[in-house]
C-alpha positions as CSV (number, residue, x, y, z in Angstrom):
1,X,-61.5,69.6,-97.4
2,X,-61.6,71.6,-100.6
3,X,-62.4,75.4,-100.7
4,X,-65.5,76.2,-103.1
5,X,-65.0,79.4,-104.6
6,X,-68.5,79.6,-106.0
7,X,-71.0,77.0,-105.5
8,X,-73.4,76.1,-107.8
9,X,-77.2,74.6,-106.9
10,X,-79.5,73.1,-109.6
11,X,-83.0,72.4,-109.1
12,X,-84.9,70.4,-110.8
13,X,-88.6,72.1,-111.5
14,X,-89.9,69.4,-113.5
15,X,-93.6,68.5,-112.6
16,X,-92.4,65.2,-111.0
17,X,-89.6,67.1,-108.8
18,X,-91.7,70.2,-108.1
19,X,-94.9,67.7,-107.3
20,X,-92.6,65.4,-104.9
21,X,-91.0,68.1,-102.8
22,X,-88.7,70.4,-104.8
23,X,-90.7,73.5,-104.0
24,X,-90.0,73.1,-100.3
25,X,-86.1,72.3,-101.3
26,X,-85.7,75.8,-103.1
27,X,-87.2,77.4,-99.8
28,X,-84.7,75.6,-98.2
29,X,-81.9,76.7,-100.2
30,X,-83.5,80.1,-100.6
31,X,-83.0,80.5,-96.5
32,X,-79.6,79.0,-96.7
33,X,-78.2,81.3,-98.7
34,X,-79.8,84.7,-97.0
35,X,-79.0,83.5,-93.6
36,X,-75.5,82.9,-93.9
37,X,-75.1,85.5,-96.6
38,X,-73.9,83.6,-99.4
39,X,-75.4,85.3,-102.9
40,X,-72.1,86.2,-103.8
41,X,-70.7,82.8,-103.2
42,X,-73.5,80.7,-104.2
43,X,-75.5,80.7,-108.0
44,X,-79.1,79.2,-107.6
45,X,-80.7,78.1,-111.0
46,X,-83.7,76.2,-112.0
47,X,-83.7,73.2,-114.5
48,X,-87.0,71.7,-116.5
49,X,-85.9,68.2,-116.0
50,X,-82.8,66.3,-115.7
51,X,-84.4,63.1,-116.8
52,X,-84.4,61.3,-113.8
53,X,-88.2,61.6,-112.8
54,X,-88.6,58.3,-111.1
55,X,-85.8,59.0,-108.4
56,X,-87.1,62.8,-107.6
57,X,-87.1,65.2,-106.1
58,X,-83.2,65.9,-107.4
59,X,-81.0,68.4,-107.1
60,X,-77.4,69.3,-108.2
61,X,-75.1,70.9,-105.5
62,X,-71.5,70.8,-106.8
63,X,-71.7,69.5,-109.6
64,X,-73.0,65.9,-108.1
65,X,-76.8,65.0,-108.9
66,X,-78.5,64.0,-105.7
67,X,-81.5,62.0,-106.1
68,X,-84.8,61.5,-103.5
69,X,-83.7,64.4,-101.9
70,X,-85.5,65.3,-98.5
71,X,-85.7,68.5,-96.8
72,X,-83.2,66.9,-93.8
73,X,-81.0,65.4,-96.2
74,X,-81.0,68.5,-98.3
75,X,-80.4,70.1,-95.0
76,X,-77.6,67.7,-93.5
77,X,-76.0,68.2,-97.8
78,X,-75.7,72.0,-97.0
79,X,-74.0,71.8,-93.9
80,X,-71.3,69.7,-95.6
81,X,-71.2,72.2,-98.2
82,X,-71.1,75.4,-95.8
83,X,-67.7,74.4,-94.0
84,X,-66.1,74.6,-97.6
85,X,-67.7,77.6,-99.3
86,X,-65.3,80.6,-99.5
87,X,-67.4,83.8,-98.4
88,X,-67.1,86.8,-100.3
């Protein structure tokens, strides 16, 4: 498994993202990151809309755009992501 140096998550806060369950995902992701002290490892950013309303809520960890993303699969994504991330 690959070392990430510095992770990067994208939200997307479009209306149909943010109405379907994003704002719970950025809590999510929020708590992630200050439990396990990651901000020097991880950059958190927001996005108006990556154009792919109809399969929201999305969210870009790593580059790959995930799509109907639930809080437990958002969940079960970072845990994947946490045995790879280099702490600083």
């Amino acid at each position: 498994m690959p070392e990430i140096e510095e992770l990067e998550i994208v939200v997307c806060l479009g209306s149909s993202c943010f109405a379907r369950g994003n704002p719970e995902n950025l809590a999510i992701v929020e708590e992630f990151i200050g439990k396990r002290g990651l901000k020097a490892s991880i950059h958190l950013s927001g996005q108006l809309c990556q154009d792919q309303c109809k399969r929201g809520p999305n969210l870009t960890l790593a580059g790959v755009l995930h799509h109907e993303v639930t809080p437990s699969k958002l969940r079960e994504l970072l845990q994947q992501l946490d045995k790879q991330i280099v702490r600083k």
